[in-house]
C-alpha positions in Angstrom: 49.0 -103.4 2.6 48.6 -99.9 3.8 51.3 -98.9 1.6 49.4 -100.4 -1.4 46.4 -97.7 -0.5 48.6 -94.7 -0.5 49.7 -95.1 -3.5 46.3 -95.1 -4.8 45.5 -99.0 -5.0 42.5 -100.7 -4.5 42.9 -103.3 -2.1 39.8 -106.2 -1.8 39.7 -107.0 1.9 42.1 -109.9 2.6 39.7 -113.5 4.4 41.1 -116.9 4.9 40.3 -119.3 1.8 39.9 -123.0 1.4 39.9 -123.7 4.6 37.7 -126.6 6.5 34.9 -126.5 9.1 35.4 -127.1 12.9 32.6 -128.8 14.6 33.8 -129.5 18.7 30.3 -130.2 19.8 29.5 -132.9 17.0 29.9 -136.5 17.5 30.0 -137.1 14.0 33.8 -136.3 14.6 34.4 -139.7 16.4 33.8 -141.1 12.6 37.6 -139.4 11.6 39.0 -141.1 8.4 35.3 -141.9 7.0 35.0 -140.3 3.3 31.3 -139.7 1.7 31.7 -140.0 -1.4 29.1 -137.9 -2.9 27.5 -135.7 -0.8 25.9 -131.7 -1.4 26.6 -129.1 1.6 24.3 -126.3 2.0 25.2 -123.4 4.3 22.0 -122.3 5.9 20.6 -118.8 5.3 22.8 -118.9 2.0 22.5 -119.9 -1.5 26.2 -121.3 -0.7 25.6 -125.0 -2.0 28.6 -127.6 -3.1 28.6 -131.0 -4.4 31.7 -133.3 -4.1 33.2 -135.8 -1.9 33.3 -135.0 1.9 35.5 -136.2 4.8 35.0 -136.6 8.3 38.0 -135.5 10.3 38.8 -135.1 14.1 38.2 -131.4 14.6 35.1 -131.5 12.2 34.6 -131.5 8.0 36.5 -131.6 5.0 37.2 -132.7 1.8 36.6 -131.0 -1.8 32.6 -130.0 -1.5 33.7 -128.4 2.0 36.6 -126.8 0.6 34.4 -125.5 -2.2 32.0 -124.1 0.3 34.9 -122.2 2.1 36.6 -120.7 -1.1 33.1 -119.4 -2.8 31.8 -118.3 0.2 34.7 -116.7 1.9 33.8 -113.5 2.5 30.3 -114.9 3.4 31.7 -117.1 6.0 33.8 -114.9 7.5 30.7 -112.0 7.7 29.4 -114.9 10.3 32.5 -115.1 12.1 32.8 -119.0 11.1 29.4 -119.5 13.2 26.6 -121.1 11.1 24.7 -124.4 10.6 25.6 -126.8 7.3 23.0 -128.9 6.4 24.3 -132.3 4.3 22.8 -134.2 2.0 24.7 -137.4 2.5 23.7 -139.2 -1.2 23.0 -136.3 -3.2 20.1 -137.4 -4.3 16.4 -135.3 -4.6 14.1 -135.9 -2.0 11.5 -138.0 -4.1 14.9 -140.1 -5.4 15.0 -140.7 -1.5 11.5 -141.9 -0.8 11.4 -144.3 -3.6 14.4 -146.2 -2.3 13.2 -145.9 1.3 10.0 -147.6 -0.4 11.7 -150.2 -2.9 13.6 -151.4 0.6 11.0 -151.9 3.1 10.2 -155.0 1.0 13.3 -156.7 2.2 13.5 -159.1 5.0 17.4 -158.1 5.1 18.5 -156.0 8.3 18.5 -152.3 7.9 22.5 -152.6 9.3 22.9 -154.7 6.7 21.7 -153.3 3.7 22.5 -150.0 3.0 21.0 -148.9 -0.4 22.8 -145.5 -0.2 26.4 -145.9 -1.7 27.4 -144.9 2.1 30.5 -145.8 4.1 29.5 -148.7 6.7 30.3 -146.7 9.8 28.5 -143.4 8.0 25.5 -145.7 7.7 25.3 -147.3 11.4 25.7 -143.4 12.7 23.0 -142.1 11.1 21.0 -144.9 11.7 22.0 -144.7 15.4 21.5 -140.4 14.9 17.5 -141.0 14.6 17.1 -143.7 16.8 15.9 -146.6 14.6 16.7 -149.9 16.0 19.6 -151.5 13.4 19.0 -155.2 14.2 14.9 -154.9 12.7 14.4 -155.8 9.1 13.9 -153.3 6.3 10.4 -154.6 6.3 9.7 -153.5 10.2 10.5 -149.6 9.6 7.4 -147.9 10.0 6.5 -144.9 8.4 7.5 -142.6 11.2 11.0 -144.6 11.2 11.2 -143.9 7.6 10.3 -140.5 7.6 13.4 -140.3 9.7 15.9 -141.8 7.8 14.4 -139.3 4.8 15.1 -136.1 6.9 18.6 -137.3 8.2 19.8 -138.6 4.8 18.6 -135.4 3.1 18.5 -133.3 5.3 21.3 -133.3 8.2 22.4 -130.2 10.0 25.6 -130.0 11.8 26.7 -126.7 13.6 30.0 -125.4 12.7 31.5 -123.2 15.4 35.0 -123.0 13.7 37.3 -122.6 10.7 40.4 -124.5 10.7 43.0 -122.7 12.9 45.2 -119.6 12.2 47.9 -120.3 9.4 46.0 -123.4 8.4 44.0 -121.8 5.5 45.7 -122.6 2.4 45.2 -119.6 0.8 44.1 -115.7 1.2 41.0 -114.5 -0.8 41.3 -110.7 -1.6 44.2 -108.3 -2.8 44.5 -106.0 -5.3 41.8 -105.6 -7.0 41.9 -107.0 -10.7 40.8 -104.2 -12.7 43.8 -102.1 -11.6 46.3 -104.7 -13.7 47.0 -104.7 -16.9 46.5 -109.2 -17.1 48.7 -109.8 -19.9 51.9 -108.0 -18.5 50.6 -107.8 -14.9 52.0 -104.2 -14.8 49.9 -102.0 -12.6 47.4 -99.7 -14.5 47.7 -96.5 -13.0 51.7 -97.0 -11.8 53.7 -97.7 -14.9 56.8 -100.0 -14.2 55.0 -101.4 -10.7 54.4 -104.8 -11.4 52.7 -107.6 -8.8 51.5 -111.5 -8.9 50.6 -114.1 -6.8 48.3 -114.2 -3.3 49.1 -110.2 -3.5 46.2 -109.8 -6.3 42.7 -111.0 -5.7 43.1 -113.9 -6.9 42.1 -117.7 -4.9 41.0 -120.9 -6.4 39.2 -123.9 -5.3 41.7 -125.8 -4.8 45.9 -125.6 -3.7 46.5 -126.8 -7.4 44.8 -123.6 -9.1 46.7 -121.0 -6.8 50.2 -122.6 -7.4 49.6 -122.4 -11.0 48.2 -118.7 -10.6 51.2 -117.7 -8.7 53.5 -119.3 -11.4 51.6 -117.8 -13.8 51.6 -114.1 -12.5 55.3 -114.4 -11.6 56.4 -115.4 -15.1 54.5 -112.7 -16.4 55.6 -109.8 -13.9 59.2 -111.4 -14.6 59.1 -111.1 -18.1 57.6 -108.0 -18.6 59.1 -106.2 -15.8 62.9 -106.6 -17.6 64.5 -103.5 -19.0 
């Protein structure tokens, strides 16, 4: 790119995009394959906050409200070094949403492995069950309030260190480039270099998803393409 900044471009610094969270030192790996369907990730310290469906894979997290996390918050993440804490919210409910169906439940002579009120895959369920130490085999109507105070916290509150993105030349795509402002968007000729035309992961341009940066590419090509011919 250093050619790019003598010519007089400005260049937004280039971070890894969409990419997923590596978590060695969490056993929640050993559910790989499991898929939350609706969950909300927070990263802690940050207003960073995604909704979506999350999945659980060997090395750690993914899925689209991860991947969301990494693409809006690149440059946040990579100002931690990939080092931070993501707290889960395994439902995506509110808090009082929680305590009413914790409440509704503990009338229920069913057993708390059993009956799983939370939309949650089984082996999700028995985990976090297992995560806060509540016996599985008592009754719904046997959790006391300190037992269900638990549940609340981990169901709405779990925290998982990530230590990790996913490894070099796994990112799907590249957040920064050439900053926006400099091209003209409806020929994507550069402003201040007539006849210098650019598109694709060169500009600063990444979306949340692989779909929306193959369509920006082919967008941005036919443009630079069209225009560009004499």
């Amino acid at each position: 790119l250093q050619w790019l900044l003598d010519i007089g471009l400005e260049i937004e610094k280039p971070v890894p995009s969409l990419f997923t969270f590596n978590m060695p030192n969490e056993d929640i790996i050993d559910l790989m394959g499991v898929v939350a369907p609706n969950v909300s990730v927070h990263i802690q310290g940050d207003k960073l906050k995604h909704i979506g469906p999350l999945l659980i894979t060997h090395w750690g997290m993914s899925g689209p409200a991860i991947l969301k996390c990494s693409a809006w918050g690149a440059r946040i993440l990579a100002g931690k070094n990939y080092k931070f804490n993501v707290q889960v919210n395994w439902s995506n409910l509110n808090e009082l949403d929680y305590k009413e169906i914790i409440k509704e439940n503990k009338k229920s002579y069913r057993i708390i492995a059993n009956k799983n009120p939370f939309n949650l895959p089984n082996r999700l369920w028995l985990y976090l069950i297992k995560k806060i130490d509540v016996d599985s085999k008592i009754s719904w109507n046997k959790l006391d309030k300190k037992s269900g105070n638990k549940l609340l916290n981990v169901l709405f509150n779990d925290s998982y260190q990530v230590n990790s993105k996913t490894t070099f030349k796994e990112e799907f795509v590249t957040c920064g480039g050439i900053s926006l402002h400099q091209i003209n968007p409806n020929t994507m000729e550069s402003k201040i270099h007539k006849g210098l035309y650019f598109c694709g992961e060169i500009l600063d341009i990444d979306g949340v998803t692989g779909g929306f940066n193959f369509q920006s590419a082919w967008t941005t090509g036919y443009l630079a393409g069209k225009n560009s011919v004499i």
